[in-house]
C-alpha positions in Angstrom: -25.3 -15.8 -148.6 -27.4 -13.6 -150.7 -28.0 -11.0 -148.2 -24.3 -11.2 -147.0 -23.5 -10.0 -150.0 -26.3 -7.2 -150.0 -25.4 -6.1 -146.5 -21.4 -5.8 -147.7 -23.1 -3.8 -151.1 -25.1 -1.6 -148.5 -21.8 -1.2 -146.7 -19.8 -0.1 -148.8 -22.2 2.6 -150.6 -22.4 4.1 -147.1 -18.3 4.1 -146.4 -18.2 6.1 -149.8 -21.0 8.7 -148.8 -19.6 8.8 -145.6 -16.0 10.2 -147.9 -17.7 12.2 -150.2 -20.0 14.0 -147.7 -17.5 14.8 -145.1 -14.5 14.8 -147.3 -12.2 16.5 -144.2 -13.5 14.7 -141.3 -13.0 11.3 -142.7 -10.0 12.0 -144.6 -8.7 13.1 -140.7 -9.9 10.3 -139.4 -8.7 7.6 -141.8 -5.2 9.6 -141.2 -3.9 7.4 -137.9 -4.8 4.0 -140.0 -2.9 5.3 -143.3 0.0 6.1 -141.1 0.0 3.7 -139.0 0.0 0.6 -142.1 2.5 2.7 -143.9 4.6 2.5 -141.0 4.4 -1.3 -140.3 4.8 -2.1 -144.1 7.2 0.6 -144.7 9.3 -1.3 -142.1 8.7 -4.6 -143.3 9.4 -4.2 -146.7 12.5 -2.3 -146.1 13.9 -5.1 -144.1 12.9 -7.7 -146.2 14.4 -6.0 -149.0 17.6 -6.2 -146.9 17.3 -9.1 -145.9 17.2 -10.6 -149.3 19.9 -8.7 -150.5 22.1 -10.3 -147.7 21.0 -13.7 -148.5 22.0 -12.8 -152.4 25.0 -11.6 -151.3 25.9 -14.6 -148.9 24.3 -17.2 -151.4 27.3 -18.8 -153.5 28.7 -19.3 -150.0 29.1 -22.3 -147.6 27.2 -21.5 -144.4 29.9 -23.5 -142.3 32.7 -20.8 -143.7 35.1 -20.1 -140.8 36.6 -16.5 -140.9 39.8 -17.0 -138.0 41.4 -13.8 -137.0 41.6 -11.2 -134.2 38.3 -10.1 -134.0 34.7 -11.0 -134.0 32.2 -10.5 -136.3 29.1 -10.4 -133.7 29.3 -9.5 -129.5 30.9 -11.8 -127.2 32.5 -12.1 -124.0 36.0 -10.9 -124.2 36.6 -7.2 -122.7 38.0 -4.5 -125.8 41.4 -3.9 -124.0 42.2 -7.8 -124.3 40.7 -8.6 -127.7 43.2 -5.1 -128.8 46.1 -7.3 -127.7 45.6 -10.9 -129.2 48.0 -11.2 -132.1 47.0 -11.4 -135.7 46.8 -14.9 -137.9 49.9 -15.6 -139.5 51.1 -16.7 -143.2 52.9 -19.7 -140.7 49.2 -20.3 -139.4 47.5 -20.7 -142.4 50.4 -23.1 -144.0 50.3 -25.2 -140.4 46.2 -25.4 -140.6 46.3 -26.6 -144.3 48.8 -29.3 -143.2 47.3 -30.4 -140.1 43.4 -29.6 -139.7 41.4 -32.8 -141.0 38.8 -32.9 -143.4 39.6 -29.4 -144.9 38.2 -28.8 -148.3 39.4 -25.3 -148.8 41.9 -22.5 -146.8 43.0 -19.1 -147.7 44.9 -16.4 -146.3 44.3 -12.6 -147.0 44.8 -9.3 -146.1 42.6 -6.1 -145.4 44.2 -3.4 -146.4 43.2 0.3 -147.8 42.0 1.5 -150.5 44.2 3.1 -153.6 44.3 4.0 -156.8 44.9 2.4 -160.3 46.3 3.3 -163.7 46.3 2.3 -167.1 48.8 4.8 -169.1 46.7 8.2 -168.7 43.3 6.6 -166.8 42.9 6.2 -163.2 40.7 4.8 -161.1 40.1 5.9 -157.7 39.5 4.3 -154.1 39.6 0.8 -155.1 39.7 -2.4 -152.9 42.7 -4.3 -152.8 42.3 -7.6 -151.8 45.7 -9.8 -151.4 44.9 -13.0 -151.1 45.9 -16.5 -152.1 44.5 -19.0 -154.8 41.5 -21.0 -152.6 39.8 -17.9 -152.5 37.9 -18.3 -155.6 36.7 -21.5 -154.2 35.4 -20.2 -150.9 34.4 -16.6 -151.9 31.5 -16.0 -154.9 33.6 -14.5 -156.9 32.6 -14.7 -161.1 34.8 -14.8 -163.6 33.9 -13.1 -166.5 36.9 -13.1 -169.1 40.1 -15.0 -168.1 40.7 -16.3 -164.8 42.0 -16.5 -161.3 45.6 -16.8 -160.4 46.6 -20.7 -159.9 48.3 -21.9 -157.1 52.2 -21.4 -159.0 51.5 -17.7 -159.1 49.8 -17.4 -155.8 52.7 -19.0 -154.0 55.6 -17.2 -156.3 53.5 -13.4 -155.4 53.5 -13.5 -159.2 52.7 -9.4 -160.5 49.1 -10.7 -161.7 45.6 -9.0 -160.7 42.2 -10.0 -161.3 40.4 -7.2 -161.5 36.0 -5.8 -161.1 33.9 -4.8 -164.2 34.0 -1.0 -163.3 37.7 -1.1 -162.8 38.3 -2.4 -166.7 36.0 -0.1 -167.7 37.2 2.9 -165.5 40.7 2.2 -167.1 40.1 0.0 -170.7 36.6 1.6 -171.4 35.2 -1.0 -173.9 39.4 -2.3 -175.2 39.5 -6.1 -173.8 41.6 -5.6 -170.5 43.6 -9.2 -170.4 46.9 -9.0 -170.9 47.3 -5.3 -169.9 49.5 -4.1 -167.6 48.1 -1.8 -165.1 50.4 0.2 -161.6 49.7 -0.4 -158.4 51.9 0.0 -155.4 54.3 1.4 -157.9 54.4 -2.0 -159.5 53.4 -3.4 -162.7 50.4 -6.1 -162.6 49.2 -7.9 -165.7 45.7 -8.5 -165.8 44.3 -12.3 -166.1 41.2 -11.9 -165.6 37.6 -10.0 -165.3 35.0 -10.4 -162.7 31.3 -10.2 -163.5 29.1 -7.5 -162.8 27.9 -8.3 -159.2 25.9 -4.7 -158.2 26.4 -3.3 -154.9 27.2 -5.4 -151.4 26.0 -4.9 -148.3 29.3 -6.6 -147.0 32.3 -3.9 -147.9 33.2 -3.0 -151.0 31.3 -4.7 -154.0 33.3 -6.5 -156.0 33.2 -4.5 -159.0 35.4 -1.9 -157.6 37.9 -4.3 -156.0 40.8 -5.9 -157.0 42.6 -9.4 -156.0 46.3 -9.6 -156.5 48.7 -12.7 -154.9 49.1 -12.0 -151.4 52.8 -13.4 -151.2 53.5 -10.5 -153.7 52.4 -7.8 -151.0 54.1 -10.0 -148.0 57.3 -9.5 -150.5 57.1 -5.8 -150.8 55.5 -4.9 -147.0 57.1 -7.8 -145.0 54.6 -9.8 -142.3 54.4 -7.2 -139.5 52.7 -3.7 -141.3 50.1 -1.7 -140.0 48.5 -1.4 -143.3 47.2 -4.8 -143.3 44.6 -7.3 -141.4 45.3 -10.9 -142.1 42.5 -13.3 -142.1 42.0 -16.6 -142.7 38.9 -18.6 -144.5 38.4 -22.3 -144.0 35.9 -24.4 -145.2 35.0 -27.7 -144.2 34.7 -30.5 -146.3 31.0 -31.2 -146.7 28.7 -33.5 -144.5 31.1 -32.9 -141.8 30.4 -31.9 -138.3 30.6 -28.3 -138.1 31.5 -28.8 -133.8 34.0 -31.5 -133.9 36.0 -29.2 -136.8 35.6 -25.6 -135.3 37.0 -27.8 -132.3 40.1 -29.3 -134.0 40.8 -25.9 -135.6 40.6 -24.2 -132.2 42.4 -27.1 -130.9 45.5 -26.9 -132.9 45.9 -23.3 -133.1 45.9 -22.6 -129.6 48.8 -25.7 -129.3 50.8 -24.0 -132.2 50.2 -20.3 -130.4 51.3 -22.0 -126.6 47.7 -20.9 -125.4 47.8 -22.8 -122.3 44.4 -24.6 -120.5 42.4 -22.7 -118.9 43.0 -18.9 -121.0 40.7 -17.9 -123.3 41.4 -18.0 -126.8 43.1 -15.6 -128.3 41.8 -15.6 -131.7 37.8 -15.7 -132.7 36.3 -18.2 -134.8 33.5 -16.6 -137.0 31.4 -18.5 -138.5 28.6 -17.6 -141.5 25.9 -19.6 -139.8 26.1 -17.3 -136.7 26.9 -14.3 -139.0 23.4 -14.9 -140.5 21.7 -16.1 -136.6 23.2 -12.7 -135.9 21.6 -10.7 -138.8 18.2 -12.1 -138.5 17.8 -11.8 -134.5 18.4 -7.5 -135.9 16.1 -8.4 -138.2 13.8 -9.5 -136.1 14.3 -6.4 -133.6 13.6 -4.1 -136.3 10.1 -6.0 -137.3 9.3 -5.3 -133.7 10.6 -1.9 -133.3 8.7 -1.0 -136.1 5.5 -3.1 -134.9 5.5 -0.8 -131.7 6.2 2.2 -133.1 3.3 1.7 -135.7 1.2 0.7 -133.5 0.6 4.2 -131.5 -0.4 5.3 -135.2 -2.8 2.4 -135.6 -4.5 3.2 -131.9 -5.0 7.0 -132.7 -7.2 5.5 -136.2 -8.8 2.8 -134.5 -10.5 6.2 -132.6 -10.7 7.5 -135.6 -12.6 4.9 -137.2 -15.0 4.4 -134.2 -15.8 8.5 -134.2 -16.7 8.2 -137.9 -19.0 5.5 -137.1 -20.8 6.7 -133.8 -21.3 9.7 -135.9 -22.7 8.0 -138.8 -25.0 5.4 -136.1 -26.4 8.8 -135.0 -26.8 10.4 -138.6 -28.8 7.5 -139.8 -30.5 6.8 -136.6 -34.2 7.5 -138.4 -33.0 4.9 -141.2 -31.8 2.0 -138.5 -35.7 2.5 -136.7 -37.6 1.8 -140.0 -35.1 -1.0 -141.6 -36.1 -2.6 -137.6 -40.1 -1.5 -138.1 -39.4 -3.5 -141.9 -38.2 -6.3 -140.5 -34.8 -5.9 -140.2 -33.1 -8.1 -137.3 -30.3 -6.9 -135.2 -27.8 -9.3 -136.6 -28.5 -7.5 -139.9 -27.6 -4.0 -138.0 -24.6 -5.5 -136.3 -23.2 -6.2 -139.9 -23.9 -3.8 -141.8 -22.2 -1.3 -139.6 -19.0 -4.1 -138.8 -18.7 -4.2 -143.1 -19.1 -0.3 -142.8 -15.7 0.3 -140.2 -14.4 -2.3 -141.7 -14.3 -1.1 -145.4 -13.3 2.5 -144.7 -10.0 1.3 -142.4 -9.3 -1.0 -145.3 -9.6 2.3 -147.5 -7.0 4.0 -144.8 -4.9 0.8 -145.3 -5.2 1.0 -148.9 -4.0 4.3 -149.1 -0.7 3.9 -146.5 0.4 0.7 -149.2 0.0 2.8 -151.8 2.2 4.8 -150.2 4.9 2.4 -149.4 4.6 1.4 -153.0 5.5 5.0 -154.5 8.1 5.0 -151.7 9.9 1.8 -152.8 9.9 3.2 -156.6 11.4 6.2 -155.7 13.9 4.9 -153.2 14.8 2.0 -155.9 15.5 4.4 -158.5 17.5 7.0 -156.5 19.8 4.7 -154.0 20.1 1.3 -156.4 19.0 -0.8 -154.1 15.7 -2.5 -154.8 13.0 -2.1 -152.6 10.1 -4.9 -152.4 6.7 -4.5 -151.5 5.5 -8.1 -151.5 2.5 -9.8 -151.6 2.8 -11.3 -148.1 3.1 -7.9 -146.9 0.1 -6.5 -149.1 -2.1 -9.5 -147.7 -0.6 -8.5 -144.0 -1.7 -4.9 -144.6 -5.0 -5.5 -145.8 -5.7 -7.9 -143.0 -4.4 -5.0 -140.2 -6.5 -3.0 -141.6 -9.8 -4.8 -141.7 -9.1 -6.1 -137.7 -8.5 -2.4 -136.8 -11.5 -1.9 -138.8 -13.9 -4.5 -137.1 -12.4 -3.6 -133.5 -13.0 0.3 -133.6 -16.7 -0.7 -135.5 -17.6 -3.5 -132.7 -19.4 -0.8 -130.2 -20.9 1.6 -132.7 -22.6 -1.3 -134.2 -23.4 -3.1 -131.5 -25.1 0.2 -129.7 -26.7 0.6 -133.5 -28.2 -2.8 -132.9 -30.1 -2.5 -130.0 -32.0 0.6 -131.3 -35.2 0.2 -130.3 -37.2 0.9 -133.5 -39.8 3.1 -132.2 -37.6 5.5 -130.4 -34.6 5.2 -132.8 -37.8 6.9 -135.8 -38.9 9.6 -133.3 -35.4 10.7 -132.9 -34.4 10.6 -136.2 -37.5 13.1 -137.3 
């Protein structure tokens, strides 16, 4: 063990002679692994930083959510110019699902609409969601409340003038003044607010909630009537829990398409989305990306594996004189074989080094500027070092082997 240790000593004084003698050739040479394992981890942190900001975002929800209306969330089967003529979900749906679908624990009905603006005697706010909906949302949805609370059931069905509204909206318009019980214009119309959502950040799902509002959506039917451009309807229904996800996706499907007249054998004329294949959907371009970026990284990684392997024929010929008297001393080939293996190795792990490095300043400067966090984990760290060290031991394999089987007579007469 002793002289494992020596040889990896040896080792790694000669990878640091080998940068401080010939600053520029190595420096070139280590240039293909540095980019190549700052490509790979630049890649994989960046989607595992997304990828855990979509499961933040989708974490206070059921995965067995259903989202029923006119189009789909992910590709399917159904040509543009028919899915662009299947009718929207109704207020009449929603009321005939909440009635008749079995084990339902939660159903809400609500609108996509534009954005517009909101004020507060002389302050506005700008480009803010509006999102009509009815009372179950709160249950379904994440949504927070921070001060007050949601609209109940009385005003949701009445399209009462209330509005709950995001933590940049109250301070966009009230500035540090407590916001319930205010009355703030939208639509022309006065809302009174009930309640304040808590900071959530930014979404990668639409609009973060701090810059949206929910108002009752019966209050919007009221002003706008049923059949108005402005507006997508969509409806959310969760399941009650422990029950199976296929037999109720099938009763919904069932008795919507008997209320619509779909008759056997036509397609549905509505789409069923459902989280867990929203997040199946996510992680297969997840999972493309990792690859994408595995190939692309990979040209990077070939060019310094010849890197590596030029540095250390060039270093097997410099120190050809030193190879024939460590044999002459003693020294068996094994011993060779290593310490030029520990050699290549160490100096792509010094290219690897430098390409996480990289990534690291990266993810610190991206962090700060876009406000989205960046994580360079330990996983990936561990996964870049390793890369490293098996480029390092397959570009070094040859030189050390040829270094090896030096015979130590000839390999001294060269060297003088």
């Amino acid at each position: 063990m002793l002289l494992y240790f020596r040889l990896l000593k040896e080792s790694l004084t000669f990878a640091l002679n080998a940068l401080r003698n010939n600053k520029l050739r190595t420096l070139l040479s280590l240039l293909g692994v540095t980019i190549g394992i700052f490509s790979i981890i630049a890649v994989l942190a960046a989607v595992d930083s997304m990828d855990r900001k979509i499961k933040d975002n989708l974490s206070g929800m059921d995965m067995n959510t259903i989202y029923l209306f006119r189009y789909s969330f992910g590709p399917n089967d159904v040509p543009r110019w028919k899915r662009e003529q299947f009718p929207d979900v109704t207020y009449d749906e929603y009321e005939f699902l909440k009635r008749n679908v079995k084990n339902l624990d939660k159903i809400t009905f609500s609108l996509f609409t534009k954005r517009e603006n909101l004020k507060y005697e002389s302050n506005t706010v700008s480009s803010i969601s509006i999102n009509p909906t009815t009372d179950e949302l709160v249950d379904i949805d994440p949504i927070k409340i921070e001060k007050g609370r949601f609209f109940n059931e009385s005003e949701s069905n009445s399209g009462s003038g209330v509005i709950v509204i995001g933590s940049e909206v109250a301070t966009g318009l009230f500035g540090e003044t407590d916001a319930i019980g205010k009355q703030i214009r939208l639509y022309g119309q006065k809302f009174t607010v009930i309640g304040v959502l808590k900071k959530q950040g930014d979404s990668m799902f639409g609009p973060s909630a701090d810059v949206s509002v929910y108002i009752p959506v019966n209050f919007v039917r009221r002003m706008y009537g049923d059949n108005n451009n402005m507006f997508t309807p969509i409806i959310n229904i969760k399941p009650q829990k422990g029950v199976d996800t296929d037999e109720f996706n099938a009763e919904v499907t069932y008795k919507l398409r008997n209320y619509r007249g779909v008759k056997p054998g036509e397609i549905n004329n509505f789409f069923l989305n459902v989280l867990t294949g929203f997040t199946d959907f996510i992680d297969n371009i997840i999972g493309q990306m990792n690859m994408i970026g595995w190939i692309i990284s990979g040209f990077s990684l070939l060019v310094g594996g010849f890197g590596i392997a030029n540095i250390m024929f060039v270093s097997v010929k410099e120190r050809t004189n030193l190879i024939g008297i460590q044999k002459a001393l003693g020294a068996k080939n094994r011993f060779i074989l290593f310490q030029f293996l520990f050699e290549a190795v160490i100096l792509s792990v010094i290219g690897g080094i430098v390409g996480m490095l990289l990534v690291w300043l990266c993810a610190l400067g991206l962090s700060a500027a876009l406000d989205f966090e960046f994580i360079l984990s330990v996983q990936n760290i561990i996964l870049g070092a390793g890369v490293s060290a098996f480029i390092g031991l397959i570009s070094g394999i040859i030189p050390a082997i040829s270094a090896s089987k030096l015979d130590p007579v000839e390999a001294i007469r060269t060297g003088m």
